[in-house]
C-alpha positions in Angstrom: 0.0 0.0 0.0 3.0 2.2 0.9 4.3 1.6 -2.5 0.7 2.3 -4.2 0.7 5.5 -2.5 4.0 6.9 -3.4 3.1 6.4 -7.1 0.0 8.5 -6.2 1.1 11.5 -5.4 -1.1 14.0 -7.2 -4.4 14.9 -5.9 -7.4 15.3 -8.7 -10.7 16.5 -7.7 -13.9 16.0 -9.8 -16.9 18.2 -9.9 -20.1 15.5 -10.6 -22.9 17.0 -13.0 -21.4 18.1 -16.2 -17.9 16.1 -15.4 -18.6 12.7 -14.8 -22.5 12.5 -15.3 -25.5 13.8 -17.2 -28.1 13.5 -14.8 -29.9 16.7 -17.3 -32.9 14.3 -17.7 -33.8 13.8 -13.7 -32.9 17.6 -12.7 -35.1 18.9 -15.4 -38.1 16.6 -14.9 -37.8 17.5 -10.9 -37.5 21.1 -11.3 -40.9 20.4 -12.9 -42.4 18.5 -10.5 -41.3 21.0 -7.9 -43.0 23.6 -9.7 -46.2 21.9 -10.8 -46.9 20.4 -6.9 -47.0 24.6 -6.5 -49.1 25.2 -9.2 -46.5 28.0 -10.6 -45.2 27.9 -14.1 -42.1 25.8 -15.0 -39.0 28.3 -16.0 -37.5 27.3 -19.5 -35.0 24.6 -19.5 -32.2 26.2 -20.8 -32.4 28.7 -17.9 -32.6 25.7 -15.3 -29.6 24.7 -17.5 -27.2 27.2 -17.1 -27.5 27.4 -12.7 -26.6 23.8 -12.5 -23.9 23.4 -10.6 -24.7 25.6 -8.1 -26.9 24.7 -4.8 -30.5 23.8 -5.3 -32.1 26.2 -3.3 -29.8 29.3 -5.0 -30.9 27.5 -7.9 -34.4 28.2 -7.3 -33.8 31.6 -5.7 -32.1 32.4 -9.1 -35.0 31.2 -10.9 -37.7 33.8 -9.0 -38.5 31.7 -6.3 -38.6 34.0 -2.8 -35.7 33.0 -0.4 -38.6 31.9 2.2 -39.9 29.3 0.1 -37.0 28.0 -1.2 -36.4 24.9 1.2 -39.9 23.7 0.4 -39.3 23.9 -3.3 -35.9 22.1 -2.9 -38.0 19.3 -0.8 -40.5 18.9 -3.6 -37.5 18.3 -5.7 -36.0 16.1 -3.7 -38.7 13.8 -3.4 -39.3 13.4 -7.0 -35.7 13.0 -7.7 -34.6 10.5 -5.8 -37.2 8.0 -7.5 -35.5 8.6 -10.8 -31.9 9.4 -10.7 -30.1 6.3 -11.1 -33.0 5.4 -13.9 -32.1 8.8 -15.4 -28.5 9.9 -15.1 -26.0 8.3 -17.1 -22.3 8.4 -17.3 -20.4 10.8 -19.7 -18.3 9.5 -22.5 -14.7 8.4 -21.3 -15.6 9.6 -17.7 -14.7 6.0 -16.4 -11.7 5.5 -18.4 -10.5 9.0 -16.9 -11.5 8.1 -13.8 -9.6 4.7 -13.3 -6.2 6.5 -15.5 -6.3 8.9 -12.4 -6.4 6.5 -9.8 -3.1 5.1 -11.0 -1.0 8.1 -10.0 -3.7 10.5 -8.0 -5.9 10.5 -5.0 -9.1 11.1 -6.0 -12.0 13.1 -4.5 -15.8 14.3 -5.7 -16.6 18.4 -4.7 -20.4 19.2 -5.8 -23.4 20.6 -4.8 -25.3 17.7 -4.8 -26.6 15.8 -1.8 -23.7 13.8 -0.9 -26.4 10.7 -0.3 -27.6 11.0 -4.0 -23.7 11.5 -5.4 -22.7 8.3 -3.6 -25.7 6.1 -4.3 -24.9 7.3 -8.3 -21.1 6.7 -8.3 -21.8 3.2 -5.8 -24.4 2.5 -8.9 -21.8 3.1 -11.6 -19.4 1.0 -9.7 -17.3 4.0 -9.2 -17.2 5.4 -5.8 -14.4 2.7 -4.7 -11.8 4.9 -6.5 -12.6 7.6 -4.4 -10.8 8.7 -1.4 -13.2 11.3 -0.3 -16.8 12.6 -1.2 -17.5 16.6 -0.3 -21.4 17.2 -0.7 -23.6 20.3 0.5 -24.1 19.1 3.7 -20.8 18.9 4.8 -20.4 22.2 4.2 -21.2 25.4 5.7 -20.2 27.4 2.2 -20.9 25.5 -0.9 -19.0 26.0 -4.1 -18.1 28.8 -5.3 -16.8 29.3 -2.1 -12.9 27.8 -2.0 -14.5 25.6 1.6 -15.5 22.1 0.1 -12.4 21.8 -2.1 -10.5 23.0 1.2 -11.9 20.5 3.0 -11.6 17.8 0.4 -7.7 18.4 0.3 -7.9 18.2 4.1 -9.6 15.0 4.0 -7.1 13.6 1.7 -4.0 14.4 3.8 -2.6 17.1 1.1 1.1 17.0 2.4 3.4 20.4 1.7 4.5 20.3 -1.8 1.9 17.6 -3.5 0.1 19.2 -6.7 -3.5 19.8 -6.8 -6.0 19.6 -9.6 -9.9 20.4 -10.0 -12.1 18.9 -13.0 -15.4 20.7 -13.6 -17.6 22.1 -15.7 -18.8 25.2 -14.5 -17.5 28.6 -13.6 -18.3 28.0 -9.8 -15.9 25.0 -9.6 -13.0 27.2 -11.4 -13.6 29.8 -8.7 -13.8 27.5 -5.9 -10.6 25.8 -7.0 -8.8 28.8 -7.6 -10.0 30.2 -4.1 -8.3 27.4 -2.6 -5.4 27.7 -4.7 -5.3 25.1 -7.0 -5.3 25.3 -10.6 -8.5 24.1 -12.5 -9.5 22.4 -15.6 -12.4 23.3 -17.5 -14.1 20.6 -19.4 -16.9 21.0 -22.2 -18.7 18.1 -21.7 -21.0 19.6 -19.1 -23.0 22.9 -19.3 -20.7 25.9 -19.8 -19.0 27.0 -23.5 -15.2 27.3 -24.4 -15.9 30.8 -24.4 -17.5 30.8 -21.0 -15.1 28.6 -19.5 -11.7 30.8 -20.9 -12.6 33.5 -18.5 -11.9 31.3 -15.6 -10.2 28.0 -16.1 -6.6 27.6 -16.3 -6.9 24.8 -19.0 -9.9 23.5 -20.9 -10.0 20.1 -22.7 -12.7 18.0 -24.5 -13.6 16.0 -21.4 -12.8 14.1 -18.4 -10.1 11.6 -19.8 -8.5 14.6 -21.7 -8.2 16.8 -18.1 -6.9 13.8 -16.4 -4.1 13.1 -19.1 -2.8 16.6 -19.6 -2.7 16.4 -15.4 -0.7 12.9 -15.6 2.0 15.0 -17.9 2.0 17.8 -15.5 
């Protein structure tokens, strides 16, 4: 194990939604439910589209919903999706491969917004959650992403000694901003919901996908 460790001796972190799955199909369908069980009008799917990533309940906020209803609305949500989202989320292309070529030289760990539940039952579900180290959901943390605090905390869970490189995968401009808040450079991938455009303000590299991140990271 000692061995198997020294070899590791990178740390990659990986944003969910957008990086490893497309789980597009069960958030959209339980934003609707959400709405509909309050008898207010569904916002347009490409607007749901682009605030993924970022907690539920800003999510709604975002969307028009008062800040005193917002819990509620997330609850609604909630109990649609967790009747659906192993039957509707599916892996993204090459996020497996990526995901075991990291394990060979990194320690690995998921930072997202999701329930940390609903990431692990997914991940346990794809068979992937035993190349994980550590798992950082919202309720383990105080400030969700943007905020630098889960991928501080994930690098704290994973023993981050002085001098061993850290990377972030994600999708999103608030996982670029949380990475770089915690000082660790980011890589942007397009396989989730932001543009190359988009992404170029805020990422310090942008490839194709998962498995293209977590190559140019071995080389690095």
């Amino acid at each position: 194990m000692a061995n198997k460790d020294a070899i590791r001796s990178k740390i990659v972190l990986f944003d969910l939604d957008g990086t490893i799955i497309d789980s597009t199909e069960a958030i959209l369908e339980s934003f609707e439910k959400a709405y509909v069980s309050f008898g207010v009008d569904v916002p347009d799917e490409e607007k749901i589209k682009s605030l993924i990533g970022l907690p539920l309940d800003v999510m709604f906020v975002k969307l028009g919903v008062d800040e005193s209803e917002a819990t509620a609305y997330v609850n609604a949500y909630k109990e649609h999706y967790r009747t659906i989202h192993t039957q509707k989320t599916v892996l993204l292309p090459n996020a497996k491969e990526a995901i075991v070529l990291a394990h060979g030289y990194a320690k690995l760990g998921i930072v997202t917004t999701k329930t940390s539940e609903y990431s692990r039952i997914l991940l346990e579900h794809f068979d992937l959650m035993k190349y994980f180290d550590v798992l950082i959901g919202r309720q383990e943390v105080e400030h969700p992403k943007p905020n630098p605090e889960p991928v501080i905390k994930a690098l704290a869970a994973l023993d981050q000694s002085y001098g061993q490189v850290a990377y972030f995968v994600g999708d999103t401009e608030a996982d670029m901003l949380a990475a770089e808040g915690a000082g660790i450079a980011c890589v942007g991938v397009l396989c989730g919901y932001m543009s190359k455009e988009q992404l170029s303000e805020c990422a310090d590299f942008i490839k194709e996908d998962a498995f293209e991140a977590v190559k140019l990271i071995e080389k690095m």
